[in-house]
N, C-alpha and C positions, 0 to 999 in steps of 0.2 A: 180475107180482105176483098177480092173478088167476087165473092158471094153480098157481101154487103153493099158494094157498088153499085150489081143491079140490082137492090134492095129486096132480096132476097131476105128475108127478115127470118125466117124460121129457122133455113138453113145457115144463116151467117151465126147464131144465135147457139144453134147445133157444135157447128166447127170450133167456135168460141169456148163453150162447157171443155167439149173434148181436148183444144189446147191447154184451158187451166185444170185438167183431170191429170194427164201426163206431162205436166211443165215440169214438175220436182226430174221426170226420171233424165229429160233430154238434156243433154250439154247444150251451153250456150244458146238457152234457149232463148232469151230478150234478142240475140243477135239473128237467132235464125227465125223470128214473129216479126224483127222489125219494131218492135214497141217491148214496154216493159212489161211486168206483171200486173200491176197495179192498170196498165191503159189498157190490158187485155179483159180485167176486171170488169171496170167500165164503160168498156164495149160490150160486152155482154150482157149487163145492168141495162143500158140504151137499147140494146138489138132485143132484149126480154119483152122491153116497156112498147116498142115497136111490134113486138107479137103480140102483147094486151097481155101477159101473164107476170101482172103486177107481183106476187106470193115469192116467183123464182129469181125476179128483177131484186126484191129486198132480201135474201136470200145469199146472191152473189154478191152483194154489199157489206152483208156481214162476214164473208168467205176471208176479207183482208183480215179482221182479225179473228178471225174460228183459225187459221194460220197457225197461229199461236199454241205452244203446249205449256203443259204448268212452271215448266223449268225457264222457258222463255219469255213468260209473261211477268215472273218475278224477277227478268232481267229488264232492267229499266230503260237499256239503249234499245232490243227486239222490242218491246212495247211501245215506245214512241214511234219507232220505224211502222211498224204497225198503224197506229193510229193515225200515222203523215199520210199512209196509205189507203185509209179509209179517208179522211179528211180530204183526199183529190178524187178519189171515187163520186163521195157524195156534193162535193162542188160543182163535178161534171153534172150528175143525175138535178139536181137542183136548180141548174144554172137557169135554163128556159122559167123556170117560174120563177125569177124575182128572189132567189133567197142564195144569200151568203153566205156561205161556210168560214167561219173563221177557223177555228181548230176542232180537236175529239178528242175528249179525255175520255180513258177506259175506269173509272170508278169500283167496278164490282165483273164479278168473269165468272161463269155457272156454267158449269158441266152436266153431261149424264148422270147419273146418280153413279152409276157402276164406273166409268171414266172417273168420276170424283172420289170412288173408292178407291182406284186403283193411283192417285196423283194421293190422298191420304196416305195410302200404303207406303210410297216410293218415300214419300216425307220422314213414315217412320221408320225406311230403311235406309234414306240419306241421315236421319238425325244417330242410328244405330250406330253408324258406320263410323260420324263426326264423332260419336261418345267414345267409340274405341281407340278413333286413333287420338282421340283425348287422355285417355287413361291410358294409352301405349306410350304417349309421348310424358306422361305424369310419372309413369313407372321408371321410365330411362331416364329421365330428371332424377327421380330418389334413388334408380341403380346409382348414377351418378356422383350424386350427394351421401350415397353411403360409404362411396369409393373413396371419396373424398378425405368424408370423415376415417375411415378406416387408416385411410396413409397417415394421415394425422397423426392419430394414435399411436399407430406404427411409427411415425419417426417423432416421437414425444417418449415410446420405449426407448428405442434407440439412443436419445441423445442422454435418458436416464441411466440406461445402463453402461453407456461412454462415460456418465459421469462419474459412476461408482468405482469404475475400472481405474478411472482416474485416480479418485480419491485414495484406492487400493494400492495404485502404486506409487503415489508419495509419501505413504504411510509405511509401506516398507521401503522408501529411498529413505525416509528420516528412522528408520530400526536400524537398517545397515549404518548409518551416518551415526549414531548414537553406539550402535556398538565396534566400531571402527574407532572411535574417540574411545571410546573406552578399555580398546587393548592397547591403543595407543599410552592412554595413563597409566594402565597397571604395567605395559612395558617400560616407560620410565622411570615407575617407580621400582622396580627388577634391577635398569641396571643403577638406578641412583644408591641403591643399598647394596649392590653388587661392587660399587665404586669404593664405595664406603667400607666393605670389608678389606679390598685389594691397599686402600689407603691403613687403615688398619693392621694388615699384615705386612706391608712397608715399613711402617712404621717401628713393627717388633724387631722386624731385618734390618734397622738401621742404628743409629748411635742412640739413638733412646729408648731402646728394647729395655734396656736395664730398669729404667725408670715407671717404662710401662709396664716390667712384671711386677714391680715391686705396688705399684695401683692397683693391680689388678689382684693381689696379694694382699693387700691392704683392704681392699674391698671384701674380699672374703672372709676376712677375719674381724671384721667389724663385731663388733661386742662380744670380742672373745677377749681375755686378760693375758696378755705378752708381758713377757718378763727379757730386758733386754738384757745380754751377757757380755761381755768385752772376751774378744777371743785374743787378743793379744795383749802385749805390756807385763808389768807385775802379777795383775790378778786375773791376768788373762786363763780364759778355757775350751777346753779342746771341744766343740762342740760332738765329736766321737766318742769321748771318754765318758760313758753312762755311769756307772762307780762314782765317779769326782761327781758328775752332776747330783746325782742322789744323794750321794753323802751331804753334799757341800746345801741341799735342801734339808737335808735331815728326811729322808724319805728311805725308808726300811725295804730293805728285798723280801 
């Protein structure tokens, strides 16, 4: 700054290059120039133009955006910054001659051929990378979705094989239930015919034994020919006396 005051123009010019060579490395460096990047710019663009080396003056012009790397230039807020920075640059340089800066659009950005290789490269290793963690993220989606489906499955087994189990045992609750009723009847019917004999044998053991051998007697001799005989009175017979009965038939020994 000093250097330019007594218009030292070569050397101010000098010291200017070499602040914006090492500004990235110094901390706080706007606070310790006293001015920003951009007025350090444009002081050196002016202090160029003051030494007659018009080539170096448009040069440090372009320097606001050559700033720029390919990552930054496809970010649209560094871009703009960028171009605000050029757009005060060349308002200052311009100002003496009548011409007004309105703004600077960056339209088109050309590299080295080999820097342009290597910002290609980075592209197809940033796009490499995005593919992966694309198809990393696609894969843990379908892990996912297989786990998914698989539980599924799994509990659509499960609630099949609950149901069968089910079915299993109401199928033998209703065998046991069917054969539980059914000793239950043939035990009633045990002792309903068990009753039925003891009534029966009562029966013989009481005052009408008589009546019931003699039915029962009568049954057995159903279509046999009974000859009844009077055992007593006049022509009564001894039912022991075999002799009287034969003779008295006429039945020969």
């Amino acid at each position: 700054r000093a250097a330019g005051k007594v218009h030292a123009h070569g050397e101010a010019a000098a010291l200017l290059e070499r602040a914006l060579e090492i500004w990235d490395r110094v901390p706080d460096a706007a606070e310790l120039a006293g001015a920003s990047h951009v007025e350090i710019l444009v002081r050196a663009a002016a202090a160029q133009r003051s030494n007659g080396d018009d080539h170096r003056r448009a040069e440090l012009l372009r320097r606001a955006l050559g700033e720029l790397d390919a990552e930054d230039f496809y970010k649209g807020t560094k871009r703009m910054e960028k171009a605000h920075d050029a757009k005060l640059a060349l308002a200052a340089e311009l100002k003496d001659k009548g011409i007004e800066v309105l703004d600077v659009y960056v339209r088109r950005y050309i590299y080295d051929s080999r820097y342009q290789q290597a910002i290609e490269q980075r592209k197809i290793q940033d796009q490499t990378v995005y593919k992966n963690e694309a198809e990393a993220k696609s894969a843990s989606a379908n892990a996912a979705k297989n786990k998914i489906v698989a539980e599924g499955a799994a509990s659509v087994q499960v609630e099949l094989a609950r149901g069968e189990a089910e079915v299993k045992k109401l199928e033998a609750e209703a065998d046991l239930y069917r054969r539980r009723k059914a000793a239950d009847g043939d035990l009633l019917v045990k002792l309903a015919e068990a009753q039925g004999t003891e009534l029966e044998n009562q029966a013989l053991r009481g005052v009408g034994s008589e009546n019931m051998v003699g039915l029962r007697m009568a049954e057995a001799l159903r279509g046999t020919r009974v000859i009844v005989l009077p055992t007593d009175g006049e022509g009564g017979m001894n039912p022991l006396d075999l002799r009287t009965l034969l003779k008295r038939f006429d039945v020969k020994e």
